[in-house]
C-alpha positions as CSV (number, residue, x, y, z in Angstrom):
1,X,40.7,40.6,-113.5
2,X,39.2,37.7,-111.3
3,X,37.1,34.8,-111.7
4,X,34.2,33.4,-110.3
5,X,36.0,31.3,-108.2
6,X,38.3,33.5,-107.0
7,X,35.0,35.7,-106.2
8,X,33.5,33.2,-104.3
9,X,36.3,31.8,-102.4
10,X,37.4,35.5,-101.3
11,X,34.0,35.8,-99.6
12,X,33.5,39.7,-100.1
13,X,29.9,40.6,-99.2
14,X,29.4,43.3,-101.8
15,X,30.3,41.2,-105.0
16,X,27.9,40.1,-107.2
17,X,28.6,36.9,-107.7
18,X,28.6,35.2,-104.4
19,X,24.8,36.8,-103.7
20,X,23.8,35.1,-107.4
21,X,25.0,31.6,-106.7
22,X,23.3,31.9,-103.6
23,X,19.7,33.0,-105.0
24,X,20.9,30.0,-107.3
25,X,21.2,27.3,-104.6
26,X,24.7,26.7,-105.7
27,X,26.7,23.9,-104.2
28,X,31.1,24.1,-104.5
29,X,33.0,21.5,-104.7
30,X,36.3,21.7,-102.5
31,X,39.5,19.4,-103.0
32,X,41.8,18.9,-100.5
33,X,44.6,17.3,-99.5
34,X,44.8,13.4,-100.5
35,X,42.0,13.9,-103.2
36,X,39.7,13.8,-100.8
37,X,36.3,16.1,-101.9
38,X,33.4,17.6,-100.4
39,X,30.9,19.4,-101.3
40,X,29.0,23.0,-99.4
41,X,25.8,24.6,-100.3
42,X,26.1,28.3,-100.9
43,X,23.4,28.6,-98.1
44,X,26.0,27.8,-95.3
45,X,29.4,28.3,-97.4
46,X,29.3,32.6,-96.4
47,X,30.1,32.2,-92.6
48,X,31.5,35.8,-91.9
49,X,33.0,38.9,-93.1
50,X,35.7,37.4,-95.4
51,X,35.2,34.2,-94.3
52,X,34.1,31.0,-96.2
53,X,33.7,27.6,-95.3
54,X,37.2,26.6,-97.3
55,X,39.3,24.9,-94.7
56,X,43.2,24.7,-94.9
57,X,44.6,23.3,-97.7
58,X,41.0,23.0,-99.6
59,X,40.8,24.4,-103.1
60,X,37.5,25.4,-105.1
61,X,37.2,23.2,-107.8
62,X,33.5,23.3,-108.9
63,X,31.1,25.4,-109.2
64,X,27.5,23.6,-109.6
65,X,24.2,25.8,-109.9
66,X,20.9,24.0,-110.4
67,X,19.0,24.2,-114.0
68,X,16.2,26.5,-112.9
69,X,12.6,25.0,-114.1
70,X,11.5,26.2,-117.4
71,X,9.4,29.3,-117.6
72,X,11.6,30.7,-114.9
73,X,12.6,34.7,-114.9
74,X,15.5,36.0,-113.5
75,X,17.5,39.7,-112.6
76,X,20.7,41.1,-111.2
77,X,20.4,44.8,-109.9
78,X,22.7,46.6,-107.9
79,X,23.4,50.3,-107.4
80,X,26.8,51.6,-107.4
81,X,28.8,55.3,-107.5
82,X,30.6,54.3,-110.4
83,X,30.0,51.7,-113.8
84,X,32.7,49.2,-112.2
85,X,32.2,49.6,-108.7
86,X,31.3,46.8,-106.3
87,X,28.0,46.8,-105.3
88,X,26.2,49.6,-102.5
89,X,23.5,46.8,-102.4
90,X,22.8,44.1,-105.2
91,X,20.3,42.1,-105.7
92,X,19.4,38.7,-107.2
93,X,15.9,37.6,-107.7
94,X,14.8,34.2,-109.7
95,X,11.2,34.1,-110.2
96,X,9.5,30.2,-110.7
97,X,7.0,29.7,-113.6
98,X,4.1,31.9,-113.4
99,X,1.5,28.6,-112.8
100,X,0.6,28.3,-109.7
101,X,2.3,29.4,-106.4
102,X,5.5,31.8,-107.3
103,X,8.5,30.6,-105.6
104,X,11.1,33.3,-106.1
105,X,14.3,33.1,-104.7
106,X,15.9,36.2,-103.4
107,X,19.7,37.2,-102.2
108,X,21.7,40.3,-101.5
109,X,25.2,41.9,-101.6
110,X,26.3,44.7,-99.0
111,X,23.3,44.0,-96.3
112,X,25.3,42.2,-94.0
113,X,28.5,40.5,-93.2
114,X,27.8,37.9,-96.1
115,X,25.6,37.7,-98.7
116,X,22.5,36.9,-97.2
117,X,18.9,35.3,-98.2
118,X,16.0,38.2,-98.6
119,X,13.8,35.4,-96.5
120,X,11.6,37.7,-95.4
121,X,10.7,39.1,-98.9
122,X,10.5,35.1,-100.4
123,X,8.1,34.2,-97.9
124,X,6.1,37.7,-98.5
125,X,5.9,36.5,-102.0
126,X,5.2,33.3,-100.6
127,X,2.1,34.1,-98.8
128,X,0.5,36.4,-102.2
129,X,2.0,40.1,-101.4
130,X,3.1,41.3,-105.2
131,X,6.5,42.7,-105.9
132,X,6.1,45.7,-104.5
133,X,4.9,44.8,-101.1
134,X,7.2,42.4,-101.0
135,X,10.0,44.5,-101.0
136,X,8.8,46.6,-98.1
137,X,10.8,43.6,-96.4
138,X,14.0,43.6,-97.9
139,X,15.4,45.0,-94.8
140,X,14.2,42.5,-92.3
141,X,16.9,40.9,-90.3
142,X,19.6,42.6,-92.2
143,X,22.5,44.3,-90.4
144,X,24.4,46.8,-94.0
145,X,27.5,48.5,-92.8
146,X,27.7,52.9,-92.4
147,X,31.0,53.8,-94.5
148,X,31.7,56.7,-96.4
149,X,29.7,55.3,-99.7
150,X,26.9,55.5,-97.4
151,X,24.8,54.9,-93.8
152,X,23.1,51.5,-92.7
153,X,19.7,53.5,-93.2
154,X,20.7,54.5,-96.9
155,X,21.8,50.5,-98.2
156,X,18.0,49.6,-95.7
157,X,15.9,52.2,-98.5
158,X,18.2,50.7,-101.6
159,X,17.6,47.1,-100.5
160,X,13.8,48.1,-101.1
161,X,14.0,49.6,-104.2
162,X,16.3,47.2,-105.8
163,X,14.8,44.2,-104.6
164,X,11.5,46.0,-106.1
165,X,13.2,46.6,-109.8
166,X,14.4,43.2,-109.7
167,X,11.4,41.2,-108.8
168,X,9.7,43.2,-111.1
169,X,12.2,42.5,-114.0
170,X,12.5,38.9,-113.2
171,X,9.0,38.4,-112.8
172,X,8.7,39.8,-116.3
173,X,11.0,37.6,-117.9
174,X,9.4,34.3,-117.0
175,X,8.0,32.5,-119.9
């Protein structure tokens, strides 16, 4: 058993909720010693393998995520060996209304030291490529581990085909 918390201040890079707060725009508010606060964006709070931006004697207090506009679709896949497994690659995709220009926002577990931004598929998107083409680029800039589960060019081919499914799905949802 864990919480959220507990999830985002351990700083794994394959769990899933680290990568969503971070598609999110999350910001976490610290306490430390004396009462003083602070507060990090998820965009910077992911510094290394394992390693957050929690100095000593700070505490997670907070988690704040921003109420996504209205119309806006969303999707978390990942692929894993087994039901309850941490993630081989996960994805989290938010999709802005479907007027106008589609901002998505895009993040990934198990592509790199840290969860890390899809920034070359949100600006793909960005610039008119569809879901699909988009997705060609959910490699770019990434650096995903070789372990047993599987090699650095197995997680690049999943980060496109999840990132795919889940653009697709939250595209889908928006209202």
């Amino acid at each position: 058993m864990g919480t959220i918390g507990g999830s985002v201040a351990h700083g794994d890079p394959v769990s899933d909720e680290p990568a969503v707060l971070l598609a999110l725009d999350a910001r976490f508010v610290l306490a430390g010693p004396g009462g003083g606060r602070r507060e990090a964006r998820a965009s910077g709070f992911f510094k290394g393998f394992y390693d957050t931006d929690i100095q000593p004697g700070e505490v997670l207090t907070e988690i704040r995520v921003p109420k996504p506009a209205a119309g806006t679709g969303w999707s978390y896949r990942k692929f894993t060996r087994r039901a309850q497994d941490f993630a081989l690659v996960g994805v989290a995709c938010l999709a802005g209304p479907p007027n106008g220009a589609t901002r998505c926002a895009v993040a990934m577990a198990g592509m790199g030291l840290t969860p890390i931004r899809a920034t070359a598929v949100e600006e793909a998107l960005a610039g008119g490529d569809d879901a699909a083409s988009a997705a060609r680029h959910a490699a770019d800039g990434t650096t995903p581990p070789s372990d047993t589960f599987g090699s650095s060019e197995y997680r690049r081919h999943l980060a496109g085909v999840m990132t795919h499914r889940s653009l697709e799905e939250a595209m889908a949802r928006r209202g």
